[in-house]
C-alpha positions as CSV (number, residue, x, y, z in Angstrom):
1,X,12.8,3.0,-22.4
2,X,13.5,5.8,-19.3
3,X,10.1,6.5,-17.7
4,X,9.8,10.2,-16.4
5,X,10.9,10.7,-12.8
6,X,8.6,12.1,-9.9
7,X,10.7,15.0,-10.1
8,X,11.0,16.1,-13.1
9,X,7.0,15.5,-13.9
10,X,6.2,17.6,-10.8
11,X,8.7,20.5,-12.0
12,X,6.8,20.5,-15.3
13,X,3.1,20.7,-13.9
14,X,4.4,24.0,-11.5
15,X,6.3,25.3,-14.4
16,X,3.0,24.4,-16.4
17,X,0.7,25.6,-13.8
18,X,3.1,28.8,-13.3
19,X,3.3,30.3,-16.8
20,X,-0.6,29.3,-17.3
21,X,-1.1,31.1,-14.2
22,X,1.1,34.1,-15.6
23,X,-0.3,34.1,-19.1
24,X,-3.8,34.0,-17.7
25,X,-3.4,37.1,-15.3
26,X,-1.4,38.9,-17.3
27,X,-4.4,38.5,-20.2
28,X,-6.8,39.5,-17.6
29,X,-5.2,42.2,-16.0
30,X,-4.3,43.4,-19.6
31,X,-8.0,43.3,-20.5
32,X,-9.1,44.4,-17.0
33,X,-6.4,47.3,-17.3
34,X,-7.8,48.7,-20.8
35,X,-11.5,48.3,-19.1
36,X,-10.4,50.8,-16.5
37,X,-8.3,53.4,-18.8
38,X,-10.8,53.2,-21.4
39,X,-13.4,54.0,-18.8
40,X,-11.4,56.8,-17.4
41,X,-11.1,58.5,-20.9
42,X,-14.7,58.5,-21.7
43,X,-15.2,60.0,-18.6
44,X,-12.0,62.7,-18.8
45,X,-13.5,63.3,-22.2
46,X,-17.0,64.1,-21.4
47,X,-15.9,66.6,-18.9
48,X,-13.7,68.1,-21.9
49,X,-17.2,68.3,-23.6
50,X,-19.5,69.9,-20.3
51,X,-16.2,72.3,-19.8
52,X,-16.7,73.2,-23.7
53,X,-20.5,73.8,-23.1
54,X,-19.9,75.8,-19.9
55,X,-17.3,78.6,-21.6
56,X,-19.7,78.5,-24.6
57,X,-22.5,79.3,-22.3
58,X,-20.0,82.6,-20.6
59,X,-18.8,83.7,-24.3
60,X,-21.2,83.0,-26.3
61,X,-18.4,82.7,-28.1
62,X,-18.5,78.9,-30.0
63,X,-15.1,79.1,-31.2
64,X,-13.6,79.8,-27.4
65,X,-15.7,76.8,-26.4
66,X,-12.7,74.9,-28.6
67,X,-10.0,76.5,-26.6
68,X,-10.1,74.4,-23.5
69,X,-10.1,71.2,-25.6
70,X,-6.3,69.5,-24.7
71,X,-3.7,67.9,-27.0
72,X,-4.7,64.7,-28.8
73,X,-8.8,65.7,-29.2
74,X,-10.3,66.8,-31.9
75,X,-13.3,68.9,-32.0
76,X,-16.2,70.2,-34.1
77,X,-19.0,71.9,-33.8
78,X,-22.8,71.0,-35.5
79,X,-24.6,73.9,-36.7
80,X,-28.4,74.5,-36.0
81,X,-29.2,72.3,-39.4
82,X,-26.7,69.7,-38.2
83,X,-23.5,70.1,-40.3
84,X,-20.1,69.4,-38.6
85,X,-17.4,72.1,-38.9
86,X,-14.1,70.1,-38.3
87,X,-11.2,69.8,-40.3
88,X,-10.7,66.3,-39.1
89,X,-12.4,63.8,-40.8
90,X,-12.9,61.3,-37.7
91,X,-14.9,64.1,-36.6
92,X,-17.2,64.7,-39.3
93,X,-17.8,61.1,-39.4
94,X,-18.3,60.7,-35.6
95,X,-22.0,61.2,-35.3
96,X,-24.7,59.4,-37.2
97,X,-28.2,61.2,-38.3
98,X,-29.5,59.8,-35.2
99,X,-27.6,60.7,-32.6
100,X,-27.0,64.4,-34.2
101,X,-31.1,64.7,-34.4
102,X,-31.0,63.4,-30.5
103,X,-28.5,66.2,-29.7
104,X,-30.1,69.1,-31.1
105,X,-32.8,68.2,-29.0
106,X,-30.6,68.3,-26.1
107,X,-29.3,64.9,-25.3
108,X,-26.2,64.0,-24.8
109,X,-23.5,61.6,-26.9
110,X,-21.4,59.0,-25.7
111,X,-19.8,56.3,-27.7
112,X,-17.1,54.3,-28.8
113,X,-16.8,53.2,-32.6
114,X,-14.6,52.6,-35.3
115,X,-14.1,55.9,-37.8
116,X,-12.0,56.5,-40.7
117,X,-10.2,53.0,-39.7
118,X,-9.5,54.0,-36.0
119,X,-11.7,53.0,-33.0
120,X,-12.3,56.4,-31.4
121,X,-14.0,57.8,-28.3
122,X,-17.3,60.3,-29.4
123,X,-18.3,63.0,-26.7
124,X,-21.3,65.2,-28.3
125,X,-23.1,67.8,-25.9
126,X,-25.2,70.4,-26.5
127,X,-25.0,74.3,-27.1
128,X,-27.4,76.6,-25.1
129,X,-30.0,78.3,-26.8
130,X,-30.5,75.8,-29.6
131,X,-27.0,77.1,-31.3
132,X,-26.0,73.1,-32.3
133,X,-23.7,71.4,-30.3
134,X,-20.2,70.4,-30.0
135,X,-18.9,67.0,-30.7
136,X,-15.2,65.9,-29.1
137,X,-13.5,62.9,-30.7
138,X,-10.4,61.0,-29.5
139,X,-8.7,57.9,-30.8
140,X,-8.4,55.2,-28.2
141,X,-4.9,54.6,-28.4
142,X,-4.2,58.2,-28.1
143,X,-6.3,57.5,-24.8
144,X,-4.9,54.6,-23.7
145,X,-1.3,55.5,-23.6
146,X,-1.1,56.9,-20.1
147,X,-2.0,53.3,-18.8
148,X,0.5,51.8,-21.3
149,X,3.1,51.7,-18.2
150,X,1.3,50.0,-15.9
151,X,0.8,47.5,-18.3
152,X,4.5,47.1,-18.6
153,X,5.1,47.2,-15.0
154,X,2.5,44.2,-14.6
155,X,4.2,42.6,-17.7
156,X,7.3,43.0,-15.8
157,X,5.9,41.9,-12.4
158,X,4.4,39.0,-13.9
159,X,7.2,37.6,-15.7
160,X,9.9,37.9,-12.5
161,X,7.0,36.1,-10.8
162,X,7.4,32.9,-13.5
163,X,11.4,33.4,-13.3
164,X,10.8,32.7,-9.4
165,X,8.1,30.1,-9.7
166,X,10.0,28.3,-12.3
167,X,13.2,27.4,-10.2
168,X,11.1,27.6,-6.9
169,X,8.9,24.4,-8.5
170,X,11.9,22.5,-9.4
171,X,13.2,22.6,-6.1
172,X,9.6,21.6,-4.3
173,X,9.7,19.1,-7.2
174,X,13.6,17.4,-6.1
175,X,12.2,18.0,-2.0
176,X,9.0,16.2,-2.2
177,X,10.6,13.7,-4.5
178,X,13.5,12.7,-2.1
179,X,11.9,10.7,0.5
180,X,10.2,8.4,-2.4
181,X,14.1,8.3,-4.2
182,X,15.3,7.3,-0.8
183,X,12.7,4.3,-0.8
184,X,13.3,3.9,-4.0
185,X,16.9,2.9,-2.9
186,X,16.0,1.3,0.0
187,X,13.7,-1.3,-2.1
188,X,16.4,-1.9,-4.8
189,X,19.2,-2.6,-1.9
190,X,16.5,-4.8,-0.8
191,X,16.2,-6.7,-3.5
192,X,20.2,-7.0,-3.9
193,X,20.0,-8.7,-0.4
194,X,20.6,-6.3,2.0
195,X,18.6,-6.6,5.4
196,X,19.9,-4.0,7.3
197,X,18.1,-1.3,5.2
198,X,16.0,1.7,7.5
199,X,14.4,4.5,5.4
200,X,14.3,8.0,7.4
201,X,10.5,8.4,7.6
202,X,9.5,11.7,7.0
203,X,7.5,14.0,4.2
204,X,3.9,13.6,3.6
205,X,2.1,11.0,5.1
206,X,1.3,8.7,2.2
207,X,5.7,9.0,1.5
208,X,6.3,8.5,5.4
209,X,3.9,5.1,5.6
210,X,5.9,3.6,2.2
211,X,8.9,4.0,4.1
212,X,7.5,3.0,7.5
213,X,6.4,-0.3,5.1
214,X,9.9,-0.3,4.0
215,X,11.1,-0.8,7.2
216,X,8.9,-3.4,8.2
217,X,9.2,-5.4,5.2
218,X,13.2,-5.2,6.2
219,X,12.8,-6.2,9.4
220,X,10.4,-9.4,8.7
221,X,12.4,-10.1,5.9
222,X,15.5,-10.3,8.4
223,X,14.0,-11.7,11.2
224,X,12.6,-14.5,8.4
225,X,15.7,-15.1,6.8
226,X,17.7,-15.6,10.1
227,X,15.0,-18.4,11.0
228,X,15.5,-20.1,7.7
229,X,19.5,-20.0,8.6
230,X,18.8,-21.4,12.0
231,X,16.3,-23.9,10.1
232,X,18.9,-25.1,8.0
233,X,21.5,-25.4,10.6
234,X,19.3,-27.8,12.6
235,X,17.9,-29.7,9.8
236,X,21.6,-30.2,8.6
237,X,23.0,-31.1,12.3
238,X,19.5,-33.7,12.0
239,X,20.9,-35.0,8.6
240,X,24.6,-34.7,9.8
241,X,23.7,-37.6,13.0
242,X,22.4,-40.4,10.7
243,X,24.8,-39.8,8.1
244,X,28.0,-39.8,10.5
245,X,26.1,-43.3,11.8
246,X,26.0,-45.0,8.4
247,X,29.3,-43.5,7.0
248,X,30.9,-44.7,10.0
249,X,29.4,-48.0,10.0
250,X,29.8,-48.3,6.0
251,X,33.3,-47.6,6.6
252,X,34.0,-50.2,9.6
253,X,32.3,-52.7,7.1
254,X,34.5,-51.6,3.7
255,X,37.6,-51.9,5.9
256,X,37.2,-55.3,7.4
257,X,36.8,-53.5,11.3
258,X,33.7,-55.1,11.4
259,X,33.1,-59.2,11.0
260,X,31.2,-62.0,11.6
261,X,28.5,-61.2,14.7
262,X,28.7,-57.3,14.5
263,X,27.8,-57.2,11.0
264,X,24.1,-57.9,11.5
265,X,23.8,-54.8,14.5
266,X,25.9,-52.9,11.7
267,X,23.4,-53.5,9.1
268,X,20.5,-53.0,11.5
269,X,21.9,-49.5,12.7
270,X,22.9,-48.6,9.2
271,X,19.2,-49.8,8.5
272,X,17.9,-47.4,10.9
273,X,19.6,-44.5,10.6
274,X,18.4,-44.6,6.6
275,X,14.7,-44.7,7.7
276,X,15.4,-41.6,9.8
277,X,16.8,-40.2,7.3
278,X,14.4,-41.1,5.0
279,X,11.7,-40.0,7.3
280,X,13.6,-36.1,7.4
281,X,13.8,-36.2,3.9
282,X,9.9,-36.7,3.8
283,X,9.1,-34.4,6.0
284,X,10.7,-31.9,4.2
285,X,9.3,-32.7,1.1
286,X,6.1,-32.8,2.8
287,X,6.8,-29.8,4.4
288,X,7.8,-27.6,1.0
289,X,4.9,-28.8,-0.9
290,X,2.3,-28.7,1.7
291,X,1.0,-25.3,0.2
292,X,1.4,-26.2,-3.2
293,X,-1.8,-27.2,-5.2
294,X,-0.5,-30.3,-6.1
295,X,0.0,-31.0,-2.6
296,X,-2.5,-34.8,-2.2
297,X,-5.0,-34.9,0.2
298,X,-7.4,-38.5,-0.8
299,X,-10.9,-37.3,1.5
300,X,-12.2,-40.4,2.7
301,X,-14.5,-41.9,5.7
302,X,-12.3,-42.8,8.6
303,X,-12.5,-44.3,11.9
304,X,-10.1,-42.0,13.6
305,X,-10.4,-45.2,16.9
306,X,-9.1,-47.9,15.2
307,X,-6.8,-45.3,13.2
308,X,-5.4,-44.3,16.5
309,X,-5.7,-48.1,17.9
310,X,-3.5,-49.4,15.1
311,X,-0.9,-46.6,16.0
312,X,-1.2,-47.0,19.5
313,X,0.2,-51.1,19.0
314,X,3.4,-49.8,16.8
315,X,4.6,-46.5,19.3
316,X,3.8,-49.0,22.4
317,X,6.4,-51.2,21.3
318,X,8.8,-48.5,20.3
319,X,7.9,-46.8,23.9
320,X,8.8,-50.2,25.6
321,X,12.1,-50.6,23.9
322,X,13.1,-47.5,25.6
323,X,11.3,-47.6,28.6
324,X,8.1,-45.2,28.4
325,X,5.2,-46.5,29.9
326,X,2.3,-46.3,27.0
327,X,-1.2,-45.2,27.2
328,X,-4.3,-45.2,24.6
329,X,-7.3,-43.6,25.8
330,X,-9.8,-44.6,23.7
331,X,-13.8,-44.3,22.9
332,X,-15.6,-48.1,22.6
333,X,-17.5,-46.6,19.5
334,X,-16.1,-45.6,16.3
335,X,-15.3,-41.7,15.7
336,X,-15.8,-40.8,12.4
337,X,-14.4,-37.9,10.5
338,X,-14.0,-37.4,6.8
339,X,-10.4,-36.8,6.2
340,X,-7.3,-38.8,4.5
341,X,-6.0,-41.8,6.7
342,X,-2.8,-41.4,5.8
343,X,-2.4,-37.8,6.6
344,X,-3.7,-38.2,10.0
345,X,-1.5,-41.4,10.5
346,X,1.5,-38.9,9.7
347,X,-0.1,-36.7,12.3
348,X,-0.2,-39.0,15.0
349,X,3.2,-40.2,14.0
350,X,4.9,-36.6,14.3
351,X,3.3,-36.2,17.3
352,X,4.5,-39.4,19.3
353,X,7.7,-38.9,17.6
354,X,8.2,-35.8,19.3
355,X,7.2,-36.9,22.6
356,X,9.4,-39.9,22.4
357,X,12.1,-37.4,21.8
358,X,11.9,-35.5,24.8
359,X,10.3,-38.4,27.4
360,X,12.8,-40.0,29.9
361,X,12.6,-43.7,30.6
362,X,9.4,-44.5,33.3
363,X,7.7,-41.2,32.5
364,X,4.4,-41.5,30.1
365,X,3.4,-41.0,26.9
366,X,-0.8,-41.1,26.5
367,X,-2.7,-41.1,23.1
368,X,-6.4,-39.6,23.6
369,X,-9.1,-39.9,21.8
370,X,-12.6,-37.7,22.5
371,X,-15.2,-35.7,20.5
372,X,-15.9,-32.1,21.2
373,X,-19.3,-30.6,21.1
374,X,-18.1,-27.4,18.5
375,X,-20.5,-26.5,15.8
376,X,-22.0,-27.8,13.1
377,X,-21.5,-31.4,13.9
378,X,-18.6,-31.3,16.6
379,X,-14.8,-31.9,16.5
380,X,-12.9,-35.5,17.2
381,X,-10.3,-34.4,19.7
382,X,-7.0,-36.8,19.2
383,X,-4.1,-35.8,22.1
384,X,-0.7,-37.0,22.8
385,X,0.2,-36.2,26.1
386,X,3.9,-36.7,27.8
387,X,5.6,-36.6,30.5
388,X,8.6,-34.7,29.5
389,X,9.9,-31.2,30.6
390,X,7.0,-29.5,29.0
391,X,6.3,-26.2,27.5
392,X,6.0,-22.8,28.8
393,X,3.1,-20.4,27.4
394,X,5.7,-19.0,25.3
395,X,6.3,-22.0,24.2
396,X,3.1,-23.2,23.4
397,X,2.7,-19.9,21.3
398,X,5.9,-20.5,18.8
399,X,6.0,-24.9,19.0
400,X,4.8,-24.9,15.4
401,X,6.9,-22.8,14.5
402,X,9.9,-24.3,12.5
403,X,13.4,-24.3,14.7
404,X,11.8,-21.8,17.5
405,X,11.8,-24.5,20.3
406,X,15.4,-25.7,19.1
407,X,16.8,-22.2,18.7
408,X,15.2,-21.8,22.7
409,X,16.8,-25.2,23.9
410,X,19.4,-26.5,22.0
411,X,22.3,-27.7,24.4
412,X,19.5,-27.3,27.1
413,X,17.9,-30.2,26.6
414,X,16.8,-33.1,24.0
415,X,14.6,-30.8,21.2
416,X,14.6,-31.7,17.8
417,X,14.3,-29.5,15.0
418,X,10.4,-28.6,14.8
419,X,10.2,-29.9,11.5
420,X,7.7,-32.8,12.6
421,X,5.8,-30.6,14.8
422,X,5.6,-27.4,11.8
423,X,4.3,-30.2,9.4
424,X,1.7,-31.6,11.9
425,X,0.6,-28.1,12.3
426,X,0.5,-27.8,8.2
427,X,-1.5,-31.3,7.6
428,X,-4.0,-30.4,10.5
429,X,-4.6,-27.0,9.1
430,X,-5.0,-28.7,5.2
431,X,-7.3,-30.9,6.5
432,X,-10.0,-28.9,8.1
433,X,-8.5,-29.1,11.6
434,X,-6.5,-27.3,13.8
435,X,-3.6,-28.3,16.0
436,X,-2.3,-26.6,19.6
437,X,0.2,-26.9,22.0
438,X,-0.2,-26.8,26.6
439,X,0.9,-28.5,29.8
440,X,0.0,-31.8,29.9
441,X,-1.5,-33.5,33.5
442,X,1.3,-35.6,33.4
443,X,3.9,-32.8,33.6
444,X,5.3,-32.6,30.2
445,X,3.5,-31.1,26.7
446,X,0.0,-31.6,25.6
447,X,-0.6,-31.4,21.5
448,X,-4.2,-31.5,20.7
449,X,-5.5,-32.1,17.3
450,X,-9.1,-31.0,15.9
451,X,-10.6,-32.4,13.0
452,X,-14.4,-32.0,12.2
453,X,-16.4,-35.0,12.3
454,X,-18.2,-36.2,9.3
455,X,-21.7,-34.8,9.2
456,X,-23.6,-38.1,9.8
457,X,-21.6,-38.8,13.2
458,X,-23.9,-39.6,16.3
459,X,-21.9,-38.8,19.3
460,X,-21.7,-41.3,21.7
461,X,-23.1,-40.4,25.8
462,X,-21.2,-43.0,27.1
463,X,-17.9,-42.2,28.9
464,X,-15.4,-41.7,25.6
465,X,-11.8,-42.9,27.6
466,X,-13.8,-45.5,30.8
467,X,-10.3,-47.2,31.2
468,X,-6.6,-46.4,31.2
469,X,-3.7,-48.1,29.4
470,X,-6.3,-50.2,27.3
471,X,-7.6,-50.5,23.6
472,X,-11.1,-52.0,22.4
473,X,-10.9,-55.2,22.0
474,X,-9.6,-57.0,18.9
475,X,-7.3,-54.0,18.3
């Protein structure tokens, strides 16, 4: 079903509110109108009845008293006993006892009432000399009729005013209704997937901020939707390397190309570039459902130095195949925090995955464990350190950001997509924690990780990292 449009509902309240403004005038001025005329007649009436008296009092004539009386008033006159003389029945009937008794005593008579079946206007004065008195009588329409004009005119007056209002609200209606229409528009091109949408921003100012929203909601959705391109073009150039690796390799092996001791580095590289793969894949999954409720986080007591220790042993291998000199820094005592292991493993493992990425051969790579004295109970501080090119501080601001970093340095330098580092960024965040980007002291980029210790934690004075490049023992 059509709802009603802005328009047209704002074109019937000012048609609405202009014929209830015309009826209601035009009653009142009708009423107001008739007050004044009605008033004005009584009064032209009673000076009939004093001019009456006055020739009366000259003649002493009581018939040429009734000579000055205009057209459309009747008169009569009471005797001494208080009998009317008039023809007109509307006169005889005019006065009651009372007021005739009253006006033989020499008070005067003003009234309006209904006589015969005609509201009529009563003037009674009276005569000099106790000679009675004489009574005037004239219907109210009869009086009313010189007004009856300007009641037409004001009919008249009132009416062109609705034929103007009507037509003149319709239009107000369509002009304050077109900036909401145009947003209107803007919203459902919107919607159909256009992102170069601006609305003109303009009427009142509750209209000119929808449209100013309008604009911005273009403009983020835009800017958003062009980093989800560029995040799907470097996610599928990261799936497109390990996929050209083992479709190259499967291919050398289906053809015969490859035999006898280059089928076991075939298998191993094929091997390899799976788990990468894999590992994308994961991440993305991760990554997608890390907002989701069902999203699994298992809260448990861990030691976050022989979490780190354990990593440490796997990425110092993987840093000596390659040629990175490997640091732990790490507390003799146990730092506890109550989290899920295998979510801060992943951590740590997006972390030094990234480093590895962008570390040349001889430069460092340092893991860093430390606790922070922040409120309630402190903060276990876990770092990975590198000696890479680094970040700049606009850098730092935008590195968990998905794709901003490769979008910056892609053909520059060795950057990967940001998918590891916008999911460390995600786990911290899920976990309590918090995760930021600087400069490390060994030249390259410095990812610090905060997650609140578990209540019952008793920091440690002594010195939290008293040796380089070593682990407690028995890690």
């Amino acid at each position: 079903m059509s709802r009603p449009t802005l328009a047209s509902r704002t074109a019937q309240v000012t048609t609405a509110v202009a014929a209830a403004t015309v009826i209601i005038g035009g009653l009142l001025a009708f009423v107001l109108s008739q007050g004044v005329a009605e008033t004005g007649a009584r009064r032209n009436l009673g000076r009939l009845a004093d001019r009456a008296v006055l020739r009366y009092a000259q003649d002493h004539q009581p018939r040429a008293a009734m000579l000055l009386i205009g057209p459309g008033v009747s008169v009569g006159l009471v005797g001494p006993n208080g009998e009317i003389d008039s023809r007109t029945p509307q006169v005889v009937g005019a006065l009651t006892v009372a007021e005739v008794r009253d006006m033989l005593a020499g008070g005067s008579v003003s009234a309006v009432r209904s006589v015969a079946g005609s509201t009529v206007l009563v003037e009674a004065r009276p005569l000099p000399a106790g000679s009675g008195g004489v009574v005037l009588v004239q219907r109210r329409s009869d009086a009313l009729d010189p007004a009856a004009p300007i009641f037409r005119r004001t009919a008249v007056a009132m009416l062109l005013g609705l034929a103007v209002a009507v037509p003149s609200g319709i239009l107000l209606a369509r002009r304050l209704a077109l900036p909401l229409r145009r947003a209107a528009d803007a919203a459902h091109a919107l919607a159909a997937g256009q992102r170069d949408v601006r609305v003109p921003i303009e009427g009142p100012a509750e209209v000119a901020e929808v449209a100013d929203s309008i604009n911005r909601l273009s403009e983020a959705l835009q800017f958003s939707e062009g980093r989800q391109r560029d995040f799907l073009l470097s996610v599928s150039h990261e799936l497109r390397t390990p996929l050209t690796a083992i479709g190259g390799f499967a291919e050398s092996l289906a053809d015969g190309v490859t035999t006898g001791t280059d089928v076991p580095a075939a298998g191993q590289t094929i091997l390899a570039e799976s788990r990468r793969l894999e590992r994308l894949v994961s991440d993305l999954l991760d990554l997608a459902r890390l907002g989701a409720a069902d999203f699994r986080i298992d809260l448990t007591d861990v030691d976050l130095t022989s979490l780190l220790a354990d990593a440490a042993g796997v990425w110092r291998a993987r840093c000596d195949a390659v040629g990175v000199r490997f640091t732990a820094e790490l507390p003799p005592a146990p730092v506890w925090v109550r989290s899920d292991p295998t979510r801060v493993r992943q951590i740590i493992d997006g972390l030094a995955e990234n480093a590895l990425r962008v570390t040349p051969a001889g430069r460092p790579i340092v893991f860093a464990l430390s606790v922070g004295p922040q409120p309630p109970a402190g903060v276990a501080v876990l770092q990975v350190r590198d000696g890479g090119p680094g970040l700049t501080p606009d850098d730092c601001a935008v590195a968990f950001t998905r794709s901003a970093l490769y979008q910056r340095y892609r053909g520059v330098r060795q950057v990967g997509t940001g998918l590891g580092l916008a999911l460390v960024h995600g786990l911290a965040t899920r976990l309590g924690g918090t995760a930021q980007a600087g400069r490390a002291a060994e030249g390259g980029a410095s990812f610090v990780v905060r997650l609140p210790l578990a209540g019952g934690f008793d920091r440690p004075t002594v010195p939290l990292y008293p040796r380089h490049g070593s682990v407690p023992p028995g890690r």
